[in-house]
N, C-alpha and C positions, 0 to 999 in steps of 0.2 A: 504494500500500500504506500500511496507516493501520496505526501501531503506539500502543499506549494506555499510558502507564506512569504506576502512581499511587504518590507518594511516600506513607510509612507515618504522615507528619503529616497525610494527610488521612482526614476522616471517616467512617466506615463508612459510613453513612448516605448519603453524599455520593458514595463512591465507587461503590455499588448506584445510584445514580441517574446518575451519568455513565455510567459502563457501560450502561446499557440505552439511553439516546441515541447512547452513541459506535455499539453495534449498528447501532441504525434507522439512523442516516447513512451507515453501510459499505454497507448493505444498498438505500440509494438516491440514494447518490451514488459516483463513480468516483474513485479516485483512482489515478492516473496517475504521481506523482512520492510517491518514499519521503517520508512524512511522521512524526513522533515528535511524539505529541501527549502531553505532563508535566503532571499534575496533582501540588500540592502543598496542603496543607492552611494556608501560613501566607498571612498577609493579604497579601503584595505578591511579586513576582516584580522579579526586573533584569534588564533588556535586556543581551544581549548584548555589545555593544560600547560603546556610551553612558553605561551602570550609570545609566541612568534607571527609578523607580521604581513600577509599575504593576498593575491585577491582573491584566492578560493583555498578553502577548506574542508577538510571531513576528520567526524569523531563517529569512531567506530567500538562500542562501547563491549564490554566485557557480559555484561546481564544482555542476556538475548531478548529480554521484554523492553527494555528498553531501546526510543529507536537511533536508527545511524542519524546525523545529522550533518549536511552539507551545508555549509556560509559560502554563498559567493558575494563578493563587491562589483558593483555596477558604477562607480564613481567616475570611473576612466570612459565610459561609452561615449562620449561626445569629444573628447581628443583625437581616440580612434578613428569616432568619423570623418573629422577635420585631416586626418593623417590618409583613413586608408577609403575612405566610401563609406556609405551607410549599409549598404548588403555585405562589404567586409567586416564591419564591426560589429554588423549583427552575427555574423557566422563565428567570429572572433570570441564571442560572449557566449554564442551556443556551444563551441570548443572546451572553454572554462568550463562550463556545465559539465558538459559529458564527460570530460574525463575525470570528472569527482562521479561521476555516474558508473563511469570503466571500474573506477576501487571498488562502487557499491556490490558490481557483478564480480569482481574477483572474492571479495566476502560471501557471497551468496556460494558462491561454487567452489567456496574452503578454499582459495589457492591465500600463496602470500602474497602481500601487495606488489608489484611489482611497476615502475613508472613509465619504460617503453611499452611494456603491451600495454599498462591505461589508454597511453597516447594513440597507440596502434588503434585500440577499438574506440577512441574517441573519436579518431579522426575518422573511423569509419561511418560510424554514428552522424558526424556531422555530415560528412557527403552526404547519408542516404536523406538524411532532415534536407539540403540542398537540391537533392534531384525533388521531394516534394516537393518544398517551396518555390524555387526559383529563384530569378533576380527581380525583384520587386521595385528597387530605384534603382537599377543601372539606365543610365542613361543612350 
């Protein structure tokens, strides 16, 4: 079960566009273990227990009743867009996502965490979110 919660410092804009990806991913992928996925609008998130500073995170907790929980920051999306396009910084942000998503299915399927394969299947994740989508503001 995939729960989505977006803090009121993130962008409207930003938050219509995680929402229709956090959709597609419910809609084709399983999720098996309570998840809380926190979007916030400011530029960094803190770990958990280390108060190391990052724009995404995940706590992946020891009691199996309790759920995993991913933080991502949205603060940087409008640099992004000014730097790379708005269909890249959205896909840039759905990247962030997913591969705190790749850890949650490495959990689910007992492996150790591992940060190439996340990336590996995040970036898979995102293409296939891309072939849905498209380019929406490419000009």
């Amino acid at each position: 079960m995939l729960k989505l919660q977006m803090q009121p410092s993130t962008n409207r804009f930003v938050k219509i566009e995680i929402s229709r990806f956090v959709r597609w991913v419910e809609n084709n992928y399983r999720f098996p273990l309570q998840l809380h996925l926190n979007i916030t609008g400011a530029n960094q998130v803190r770990t958990r227990y280390s108060n190391g500073i990052f724009v995404a995170s995940s706590f992946f907790p020891y009691d199996e009743g309790q759920p995993i929980e991913i933080n991502i920051a949205t603060g940087d999306f409008f640099s992004l867009v000014a730097s790379d396009g708005k269909d890249a910084a959205v896909y840039i942000t759905m990247l962030s996502i997913a591969q705190q998503l790749a850890y949650y299915f490495q959990v689910v399927k007992d492996k150790e965490l591992n940060r190439q394969d996340s990336l590996a299947e995040a970036l898979m994740i995102t293409e296939k979110y891309e072939e849905f989508r498209g380019y929406l503001y490419e000009k």
